[in-house]
KOLTORGU-189857 format. One record per residue: x, y, z of N, C-alpha, C in turn; residue in one letter. Coordinates in steps of 0.2 Angstrom, whole numbers, plus 5000, padded with zeros to 4 digits. Example, Ala and Ser with C-alpha at 12.3 -4.5 7.8 and 13.67 -1.06 7.14 Angstrom:
% KOLTORGU-189857
506649725039506249785039506649845039A
506449895035506849955036506450005039S
This chain:
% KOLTORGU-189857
487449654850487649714852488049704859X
488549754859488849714866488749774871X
489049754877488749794884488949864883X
489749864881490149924884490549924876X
490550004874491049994867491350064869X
492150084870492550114872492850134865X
492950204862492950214855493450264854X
493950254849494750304848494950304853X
495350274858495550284863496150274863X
496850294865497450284867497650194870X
497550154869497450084873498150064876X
498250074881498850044884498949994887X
498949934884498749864887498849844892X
499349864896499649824904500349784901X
500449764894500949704894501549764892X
501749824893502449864892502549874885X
502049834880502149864872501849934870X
502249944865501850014864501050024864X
500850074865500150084862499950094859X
499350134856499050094851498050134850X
497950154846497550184846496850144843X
496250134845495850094844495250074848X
494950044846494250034849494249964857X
493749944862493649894866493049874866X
492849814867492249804865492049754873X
491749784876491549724881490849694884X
490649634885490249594884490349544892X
489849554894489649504900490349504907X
490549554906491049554909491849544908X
491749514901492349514898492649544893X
493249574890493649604883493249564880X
492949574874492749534868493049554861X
493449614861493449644855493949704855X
494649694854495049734854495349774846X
495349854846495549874839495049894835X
494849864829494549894827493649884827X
493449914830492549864832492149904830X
491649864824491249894820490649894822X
490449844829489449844832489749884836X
489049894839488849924843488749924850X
488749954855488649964861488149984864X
487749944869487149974873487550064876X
488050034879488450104880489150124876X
489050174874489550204869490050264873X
490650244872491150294875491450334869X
491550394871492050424865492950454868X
493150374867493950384873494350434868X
494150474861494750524860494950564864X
495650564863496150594868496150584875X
496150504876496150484883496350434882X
496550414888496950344887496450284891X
496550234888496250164890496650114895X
496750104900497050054904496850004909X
497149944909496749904913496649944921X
496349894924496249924932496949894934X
496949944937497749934941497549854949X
498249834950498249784953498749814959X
498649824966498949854970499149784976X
499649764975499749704978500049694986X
500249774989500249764997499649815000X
499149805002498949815005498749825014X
498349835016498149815024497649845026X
496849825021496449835021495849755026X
496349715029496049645033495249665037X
495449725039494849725045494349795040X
494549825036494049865032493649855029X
493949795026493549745023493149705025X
493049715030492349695034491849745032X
491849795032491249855033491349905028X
491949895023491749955018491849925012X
491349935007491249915002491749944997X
492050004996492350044992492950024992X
493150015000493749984999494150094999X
493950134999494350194999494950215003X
495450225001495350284996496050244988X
496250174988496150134983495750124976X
495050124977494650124973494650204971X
494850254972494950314969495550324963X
495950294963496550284961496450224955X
496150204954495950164948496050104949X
496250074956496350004958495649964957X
495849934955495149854955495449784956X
496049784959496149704963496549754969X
496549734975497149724982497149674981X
497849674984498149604990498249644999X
497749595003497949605009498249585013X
498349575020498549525023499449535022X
499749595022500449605023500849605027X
501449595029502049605033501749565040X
501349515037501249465043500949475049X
500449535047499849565053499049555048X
498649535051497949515050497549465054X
497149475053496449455059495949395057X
496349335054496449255053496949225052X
497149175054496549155059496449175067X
496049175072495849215075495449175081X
495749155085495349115093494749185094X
494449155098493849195103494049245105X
494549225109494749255114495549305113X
495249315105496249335104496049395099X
495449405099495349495095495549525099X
495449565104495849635105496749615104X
497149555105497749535103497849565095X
497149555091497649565083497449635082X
496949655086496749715084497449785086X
497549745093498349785095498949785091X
499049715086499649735083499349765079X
498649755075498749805069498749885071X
498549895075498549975077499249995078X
499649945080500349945083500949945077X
500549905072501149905068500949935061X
500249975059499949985054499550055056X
499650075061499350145064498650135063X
498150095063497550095061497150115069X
496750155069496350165077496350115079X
496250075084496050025091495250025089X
494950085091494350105090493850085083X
494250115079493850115071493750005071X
494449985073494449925071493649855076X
494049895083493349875088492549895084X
492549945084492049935080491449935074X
492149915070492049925063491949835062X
492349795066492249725064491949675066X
491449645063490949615068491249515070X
491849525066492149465066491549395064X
491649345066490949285063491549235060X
492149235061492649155060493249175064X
493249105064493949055069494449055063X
494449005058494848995055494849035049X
495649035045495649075039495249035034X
494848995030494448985027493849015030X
493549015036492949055038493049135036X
493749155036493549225038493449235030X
493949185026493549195018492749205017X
492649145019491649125019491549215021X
491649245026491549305027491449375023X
492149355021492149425017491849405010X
491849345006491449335001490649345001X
490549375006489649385006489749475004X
490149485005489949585003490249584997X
489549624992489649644987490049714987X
490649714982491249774983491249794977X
491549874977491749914971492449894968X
492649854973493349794966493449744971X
494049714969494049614971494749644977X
494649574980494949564985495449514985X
496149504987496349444989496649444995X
496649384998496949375008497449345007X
498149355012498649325014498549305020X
498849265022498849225029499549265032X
499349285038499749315042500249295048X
500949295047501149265051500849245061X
500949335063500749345067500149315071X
499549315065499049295067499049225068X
499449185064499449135065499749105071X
500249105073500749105077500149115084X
499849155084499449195092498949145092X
498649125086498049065087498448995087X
498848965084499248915086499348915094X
499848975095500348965104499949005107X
499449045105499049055112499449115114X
499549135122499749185128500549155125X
500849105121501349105120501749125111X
501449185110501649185100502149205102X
502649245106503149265105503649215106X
503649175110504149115111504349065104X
504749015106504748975101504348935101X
503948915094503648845094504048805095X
503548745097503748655098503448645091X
503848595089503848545084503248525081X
502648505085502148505083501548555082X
502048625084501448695086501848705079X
502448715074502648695069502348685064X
502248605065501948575060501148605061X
500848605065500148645064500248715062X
500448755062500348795059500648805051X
501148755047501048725042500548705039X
500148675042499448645041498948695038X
498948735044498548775044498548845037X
499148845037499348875031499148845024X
499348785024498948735018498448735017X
498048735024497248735024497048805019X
497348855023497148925020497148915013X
497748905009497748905002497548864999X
497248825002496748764998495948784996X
496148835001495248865002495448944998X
495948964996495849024991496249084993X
496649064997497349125002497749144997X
498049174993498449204991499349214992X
499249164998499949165002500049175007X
500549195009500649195017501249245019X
501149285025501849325025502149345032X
502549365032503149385038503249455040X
503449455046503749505046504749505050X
504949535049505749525054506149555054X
505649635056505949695056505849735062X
506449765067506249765073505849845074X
505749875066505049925068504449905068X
504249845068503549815069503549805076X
503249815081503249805088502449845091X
502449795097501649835099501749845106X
501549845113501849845118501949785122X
501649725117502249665120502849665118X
503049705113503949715112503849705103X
503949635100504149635094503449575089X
503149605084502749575084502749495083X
502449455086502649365084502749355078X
503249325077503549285071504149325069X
504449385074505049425071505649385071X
505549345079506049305078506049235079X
505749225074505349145075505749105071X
506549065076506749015070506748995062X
507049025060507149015052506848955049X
506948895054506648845052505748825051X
505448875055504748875057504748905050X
505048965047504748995038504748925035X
505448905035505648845031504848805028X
504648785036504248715037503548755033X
503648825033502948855033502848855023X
503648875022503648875013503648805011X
503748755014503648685012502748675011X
502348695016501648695015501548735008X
501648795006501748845001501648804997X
502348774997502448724988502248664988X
501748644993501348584993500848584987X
500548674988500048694986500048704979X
500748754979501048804974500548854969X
500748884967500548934965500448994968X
500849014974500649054978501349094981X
501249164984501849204986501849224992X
502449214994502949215002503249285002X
502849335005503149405006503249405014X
503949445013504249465017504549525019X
504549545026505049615029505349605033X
506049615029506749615033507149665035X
507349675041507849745041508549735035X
508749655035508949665030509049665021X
508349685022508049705015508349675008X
508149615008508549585004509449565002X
509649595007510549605005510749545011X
511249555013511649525020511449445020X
511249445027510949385030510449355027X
510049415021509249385021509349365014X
509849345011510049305002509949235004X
510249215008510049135010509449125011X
509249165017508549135019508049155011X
508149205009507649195003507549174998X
508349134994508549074991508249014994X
508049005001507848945002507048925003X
506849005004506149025002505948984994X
506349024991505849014984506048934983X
506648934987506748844985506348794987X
505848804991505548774996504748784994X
504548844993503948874993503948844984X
504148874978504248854973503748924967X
503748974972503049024970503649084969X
503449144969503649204968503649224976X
504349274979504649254985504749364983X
504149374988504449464987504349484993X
504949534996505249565001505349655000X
505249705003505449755005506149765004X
506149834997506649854998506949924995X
507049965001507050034998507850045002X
508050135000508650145000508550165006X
508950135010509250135019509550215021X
509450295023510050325025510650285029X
510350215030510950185032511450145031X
511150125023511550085019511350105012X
511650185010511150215005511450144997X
511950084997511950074992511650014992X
511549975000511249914999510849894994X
510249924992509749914990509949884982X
510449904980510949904974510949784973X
511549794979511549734980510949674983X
510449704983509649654985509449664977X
509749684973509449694966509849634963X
510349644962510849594958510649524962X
510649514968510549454970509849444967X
509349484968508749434964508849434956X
509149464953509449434946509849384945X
510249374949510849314950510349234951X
509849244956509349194958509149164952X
508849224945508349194942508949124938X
509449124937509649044934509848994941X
509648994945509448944950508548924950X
508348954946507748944946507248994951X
507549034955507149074958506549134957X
506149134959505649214958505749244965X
506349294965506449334969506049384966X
505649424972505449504967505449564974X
506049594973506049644976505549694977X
505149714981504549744982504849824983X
504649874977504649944977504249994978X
504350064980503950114981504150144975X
503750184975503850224968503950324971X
503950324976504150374980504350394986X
504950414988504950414994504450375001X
504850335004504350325009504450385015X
503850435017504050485021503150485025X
503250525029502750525034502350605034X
501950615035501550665035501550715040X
501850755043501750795050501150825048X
500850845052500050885052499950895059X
499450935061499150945068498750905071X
498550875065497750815066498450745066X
499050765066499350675064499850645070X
499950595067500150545076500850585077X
501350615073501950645076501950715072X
502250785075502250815070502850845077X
503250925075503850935079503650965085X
502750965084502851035091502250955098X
502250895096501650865099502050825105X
502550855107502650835116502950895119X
502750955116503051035119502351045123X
502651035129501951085136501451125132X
501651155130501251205128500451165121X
500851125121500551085113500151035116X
500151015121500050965128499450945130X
499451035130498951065135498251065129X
498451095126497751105120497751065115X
498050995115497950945112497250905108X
496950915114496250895115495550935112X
495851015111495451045109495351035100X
494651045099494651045091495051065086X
495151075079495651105075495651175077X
494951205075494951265075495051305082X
495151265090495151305092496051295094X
496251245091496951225095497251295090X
496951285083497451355077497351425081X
496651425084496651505088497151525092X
497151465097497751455100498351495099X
498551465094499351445090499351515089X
498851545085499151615083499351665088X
498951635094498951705099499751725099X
499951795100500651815100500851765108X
500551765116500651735119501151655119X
500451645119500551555116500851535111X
501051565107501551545101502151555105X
502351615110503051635111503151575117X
502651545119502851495124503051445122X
502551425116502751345110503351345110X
503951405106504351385103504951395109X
504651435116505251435121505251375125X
505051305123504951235123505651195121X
505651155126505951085121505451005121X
505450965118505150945116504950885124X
504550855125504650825133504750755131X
504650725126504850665126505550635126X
505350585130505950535130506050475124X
505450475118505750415114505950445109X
506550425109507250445106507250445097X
506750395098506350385090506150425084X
505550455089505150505090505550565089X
505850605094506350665095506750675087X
506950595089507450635080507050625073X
506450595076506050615068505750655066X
505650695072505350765071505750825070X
506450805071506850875073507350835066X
507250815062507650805055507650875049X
507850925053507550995049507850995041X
508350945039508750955032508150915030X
507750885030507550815027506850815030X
506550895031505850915032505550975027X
504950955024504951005018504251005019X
504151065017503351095014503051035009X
502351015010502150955005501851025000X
501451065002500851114999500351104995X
500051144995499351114988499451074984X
499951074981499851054974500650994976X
500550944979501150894983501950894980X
502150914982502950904981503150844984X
503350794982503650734984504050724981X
504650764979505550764974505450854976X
505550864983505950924984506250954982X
506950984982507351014982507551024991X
508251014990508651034997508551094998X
508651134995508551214995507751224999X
507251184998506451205001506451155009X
507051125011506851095017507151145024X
506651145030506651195034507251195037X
507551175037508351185038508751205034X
508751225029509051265023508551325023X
508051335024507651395026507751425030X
507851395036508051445043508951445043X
509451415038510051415040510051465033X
509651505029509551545024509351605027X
509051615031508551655034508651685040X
509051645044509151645051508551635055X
508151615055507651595058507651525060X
507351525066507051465070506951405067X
507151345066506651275062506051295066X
505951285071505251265074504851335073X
505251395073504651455070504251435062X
504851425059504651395052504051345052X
504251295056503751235055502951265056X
503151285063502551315065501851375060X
502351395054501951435051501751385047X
501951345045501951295037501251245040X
501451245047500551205049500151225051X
500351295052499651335054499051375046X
499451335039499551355034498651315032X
498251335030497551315027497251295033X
497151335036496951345045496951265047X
497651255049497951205052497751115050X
497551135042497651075039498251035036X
498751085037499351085029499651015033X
500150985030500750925031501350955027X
501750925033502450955032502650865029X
503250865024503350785022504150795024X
503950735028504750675031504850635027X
505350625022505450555020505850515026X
505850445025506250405029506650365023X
506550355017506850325015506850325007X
507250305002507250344996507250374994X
507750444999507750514996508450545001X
509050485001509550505003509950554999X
509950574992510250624988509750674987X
509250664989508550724989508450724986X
508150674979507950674973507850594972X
507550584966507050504964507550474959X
508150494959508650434952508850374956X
508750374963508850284965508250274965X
507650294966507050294966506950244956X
507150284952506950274946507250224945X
508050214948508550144945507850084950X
507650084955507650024956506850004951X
506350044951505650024948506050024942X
506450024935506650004930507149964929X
507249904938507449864935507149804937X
507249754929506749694928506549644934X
506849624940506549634944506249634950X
505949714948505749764953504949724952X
504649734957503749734957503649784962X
503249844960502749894962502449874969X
502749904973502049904978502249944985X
501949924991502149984999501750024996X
501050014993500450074997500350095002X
500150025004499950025011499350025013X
498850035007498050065007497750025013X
497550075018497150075021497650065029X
498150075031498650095034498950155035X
499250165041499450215042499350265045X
498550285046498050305043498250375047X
498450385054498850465054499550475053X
499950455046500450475047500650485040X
500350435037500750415029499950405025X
500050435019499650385013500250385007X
500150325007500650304999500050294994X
499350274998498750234994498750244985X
499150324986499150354978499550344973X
500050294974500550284971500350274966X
499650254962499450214955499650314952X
499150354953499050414951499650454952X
500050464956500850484957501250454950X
501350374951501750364943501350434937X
500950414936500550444930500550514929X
500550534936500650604933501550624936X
501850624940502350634942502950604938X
502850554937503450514934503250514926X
502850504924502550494916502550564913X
502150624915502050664913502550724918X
502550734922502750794927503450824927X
503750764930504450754933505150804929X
505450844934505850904929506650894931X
506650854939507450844939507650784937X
507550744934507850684930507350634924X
507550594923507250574919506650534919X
505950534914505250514917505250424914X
504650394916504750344915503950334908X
504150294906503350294899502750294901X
502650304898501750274900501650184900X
501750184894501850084894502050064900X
502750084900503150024909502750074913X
502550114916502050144922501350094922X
500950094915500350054917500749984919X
501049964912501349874914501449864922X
501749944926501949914933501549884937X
500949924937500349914942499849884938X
500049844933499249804930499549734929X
499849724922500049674919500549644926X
500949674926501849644930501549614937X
500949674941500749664943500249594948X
499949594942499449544941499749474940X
500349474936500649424935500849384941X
501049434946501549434951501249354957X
500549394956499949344960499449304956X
500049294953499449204946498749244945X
498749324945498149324941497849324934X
497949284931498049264924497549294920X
496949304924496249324921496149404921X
496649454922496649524921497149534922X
497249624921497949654923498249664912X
497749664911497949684901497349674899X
497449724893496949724888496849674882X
496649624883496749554880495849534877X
495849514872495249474872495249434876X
494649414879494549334884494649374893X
494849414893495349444900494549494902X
494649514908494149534914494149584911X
493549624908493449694909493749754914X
494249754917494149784922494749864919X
494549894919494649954915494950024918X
495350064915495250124917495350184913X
494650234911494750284905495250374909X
495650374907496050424911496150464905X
495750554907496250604904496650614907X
497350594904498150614907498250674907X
498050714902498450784902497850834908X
497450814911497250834917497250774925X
497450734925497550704929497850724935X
497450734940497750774945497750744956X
498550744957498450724962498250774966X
497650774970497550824976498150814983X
498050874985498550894991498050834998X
498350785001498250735009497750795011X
497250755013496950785018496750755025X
496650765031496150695036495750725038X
495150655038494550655038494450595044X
493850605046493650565051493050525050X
492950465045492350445043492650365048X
493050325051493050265051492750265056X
492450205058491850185063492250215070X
491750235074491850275079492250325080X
492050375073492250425072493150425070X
493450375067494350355068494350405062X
495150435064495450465060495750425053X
495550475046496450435041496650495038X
497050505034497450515029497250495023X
496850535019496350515013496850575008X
496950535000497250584994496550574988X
496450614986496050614982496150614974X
496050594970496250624961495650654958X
495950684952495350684948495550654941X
495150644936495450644928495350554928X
494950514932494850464930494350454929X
494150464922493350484920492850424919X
493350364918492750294921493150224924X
492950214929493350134931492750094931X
492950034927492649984925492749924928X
492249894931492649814935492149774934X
492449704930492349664927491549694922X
491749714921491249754917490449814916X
490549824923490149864924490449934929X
490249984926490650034928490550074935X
491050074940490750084948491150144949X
491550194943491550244947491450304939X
491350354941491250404934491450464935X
491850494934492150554936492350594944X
492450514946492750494952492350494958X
491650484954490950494960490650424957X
490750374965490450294965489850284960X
489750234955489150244952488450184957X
488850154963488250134966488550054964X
488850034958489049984958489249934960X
489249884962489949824965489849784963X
490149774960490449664954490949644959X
491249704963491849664965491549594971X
492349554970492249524975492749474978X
492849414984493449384985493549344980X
494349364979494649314972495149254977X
494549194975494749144977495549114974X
496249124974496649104970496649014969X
496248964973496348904971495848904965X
495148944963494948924961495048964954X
495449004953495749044947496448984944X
496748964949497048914945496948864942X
496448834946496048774942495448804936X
495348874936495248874929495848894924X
496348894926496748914921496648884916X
């Protein structure tokens, strides 16, 4: 009899072929029996008219210091993920001197928006070295698996010490070469960078922005020592210009899968065009470029409760910052204090800030039910130039909307013509690999986290201004493709022999809830939480840890050593 028998079900494997209607059979943790299965199950499902999918595989993350203290891993594990990748864009918290935590706790806060506070107190730390911090996180049983990248920055800070920002010597080099080999000898999934001048803390630019080209060189050399393993990257020049060389001699040197950020610039709206062709040009040099895509607008959240919104350096806004929700909304409505708010200019000086707030063409009502593919027509600047009204009256009503919970959405990027057809070219070309969640970053400003549940119902099923994308290529993006991406050979498809890791979805109710924030992170820290419904069971490695999107108490999960996945290969 086997553990688990899933029955009639829609099966959409991960590997992009059609689907296919039939039975799963799973046993001890593993697919045993795909199609048509005539025993029996201790538990019996009945997946007519739902679909069957592997556990999605979410491979940018920035969950490093979460995963010390939460099992769940949320709000990820809501979304049908059952693997991350952490450790991105060259920020993380190994390896790690004694006397160099509040150091990484600052960039992460700096460059990832994650509270100072939540992190001080959420992490009890217990390693020096990136192999120790593995030892670490392998002792907590989770509701899905983990994987760790070695992070430029931290490494760089534990190398040079009070000097990560300067250039290393030769031998500061060569050890942190070392150092990197060590890591993936011990089960690091890679290593990454950042070298984009909006990463910055208030020592100026995070270390490694501009760290000699030859120090990556030396570091991808360790890489291909090991091989098997990926060198991700962010570049302001997002794969086009300056950064085709350097990454052509990444994958030449590292000898792995080489993926870097790249979305459509307002200020290079066709770049992104030509970061595509060059990774396709690469593959008959023998390269594995893979352009790292969002699957929606990358845009920020205004709200009352978040780190920028249009009214949060107006005196008036200043003053009663500090008070709770409900008393700052009482506030707000009074006829007084509102006619003050808006007879305001904003009092900051960073120039940043100012014009990301007051971008009224390219500022939109999110609402209950999420609009992320506007229409020009709904942005508060086509309403007040419709209308004659105020931008800042407008805004002002739209946050004062579900007594002062509502979010106003900013894109920053992939939504220069105000719609998703550059969006759709780049996730449909061969390639693209999925990712920029973000899970567990951001936490007042942005949640991408939901991108798994987004494709499926927005893009597969929803989508009314252009054309949607299948169900096949949406699972393959976030399972199979995915999974590939990072040598995980042992799930990401519905394969005999392959990891149980599962997920039963009614699509035609599958629903993204409207961003809320909440304050559960240790010392009371703020985030930016989306919620779904319609994922009526997630399965990891074959025991089931969530059921109608309420935890079942479960956790199989756990760290997925990548050396030791290779060597069973």
């Amino acid at each position: 009899m086997f553990d688990i028998v899933i029955r009639n079900a829609r099966i959409v494997d991960g590997t992009g072929e059609p689907s296919f209607f039939g039975d799963v059979a799973v046993t001890d943790g593993i697919i045993v029996a795909v199609g048509g299965v005539l025993d029996g199950g201790r538990r019996e499902v009945d997946g007519s008219g739902l679909v069957l999918a592997p556990g999605f595989v979410d491979v940018h993350t920035h969950y490093d210091g979460q995963a010390t203290w939460d099992a769940d891993l949320s709000p990820s594990s809501w979304h049908g993920v059952t693997t991350v990748v952490m450790g991105n864009c060259g920020v993380g918290f190994a390896p790690a001197r004694r006397d160099g935590h509040d150091f990484l706790i600052e960039l992460m806060e700096s460059v990832e928006d994650i509270p100072e506070t939540a992190l001080h107190e959420g992490i009890t730390w217990g390693w020096e070295s990136f192999p120790e911090y593995l030892d670490v996180l392998e002792t907590t049983p989770r509701t899905i698996d983990i994987l760790a990248q070695v992070p430029h920055a931290a490494l760089r800070a534990y190398v040079l010490g009070n000097r990560a920002h300067e250039d290393a010597r030769p031998e500061e080099v060569e050890e942190m070469a070392r150092l990197v080999e060590e890591a993936l000898r011990a089960g690091a999934a890679g290593f990454t960078s950042s070298r984009t001048v909006l990463h910055r803390s208030k020592h100026g630019l995070i270390p490694g922005t501009t760290a000699p080209i030859d120090e990556l060189y030396a570091i991808a050399d360790a890489v291909g020592r090991v091989g098997g393993r990926v060198y991700q990257l962010i570049s302001d020049a997002q794969g086009s210009g300056d950064d085709c060389e350097v990454l052509a001699e990444l994958a030449e040197r590292s000898g792995g899968v080489v993926t870097y950020t790249v979305a459509q610039s307002p200020f290079a709206p066709e770049a992104w065009r030509e970061a595509l062709q060059f990774a396709d040009d690469q593959v008959a040099e023998g390269h594995d470029l893979r352009p790292q895509i969002a699957c929606r607008p990358t845009g920020m959240l205004f709200g009352l409760q978040s780190t920028l919104h249009p009214f949060m350096s107006h005196p008036t806004m200043m003053e009663i910052a500090s008070l709770p929700l409900a008393d700052r909304v009482a506030q707000l409505r009074r006829p007084d204090v509102r006619a003050a708010l808006l007879s305001e200019e904003p009092s900051t000086t960073n120039f940043l800030n100012r014009f990301l707030i007051s971008r009224w063409n390219e500022i939109f009502p999110l609402g209950d039910e999420p609009d992320y593919e506007p229409t020009s027509a709904t942005s508060i600047g086509a309403v007040a130039a419709a209308t004659g009204r105020d931008p800042y009256d407008i805004a002002l009503d739209l946050l004062l909307e579900d007594d002062g919970r509502s979010f106003l959405f900013a894109p920053l990027a992939n939504y220069v013509a105000q719609d998703h057809d550059a969006i759709l070219d780049m996730l449909e070309h061969p390639r693209s690999l999925l990712g920029l969640s973000d899970g567990g970053a951001h936490c007042g400003l942005i949640c991408d986290v939901s991108f798994p549940t987004y494709l499926l119902t927005h893009w597969v099923r929803d989508r009314q201004r252009g054309e949607r994308i299948s169900l096949e290529r949406a699972i393959h993006m976030q399972s199979g493709q995915t999974a590939e991406s990072y040598g995980l050979h042992d799930r990401g498809t519905i394969e005999v022999g392959k990891r149980a890791d599962l997920n039963l979805i009614d699509l035609e109710n599958l629903t993204l809830h409207a961003p809320e924030m909440i304050f559960d992170l240790p010392g009371g820290g703020r985030r930016i939480v989306q919620r779904a419904s319609g994922y009526l069971i997630t399965i990891q490695h074959g025991r089931v840890t969530f059921e109608n999107g309420v935890p079942t108490g479960e956790r199989p999960g756990r760290l997925v050593r990548l050396n030791e996945l290779v060597s069973n290969a």
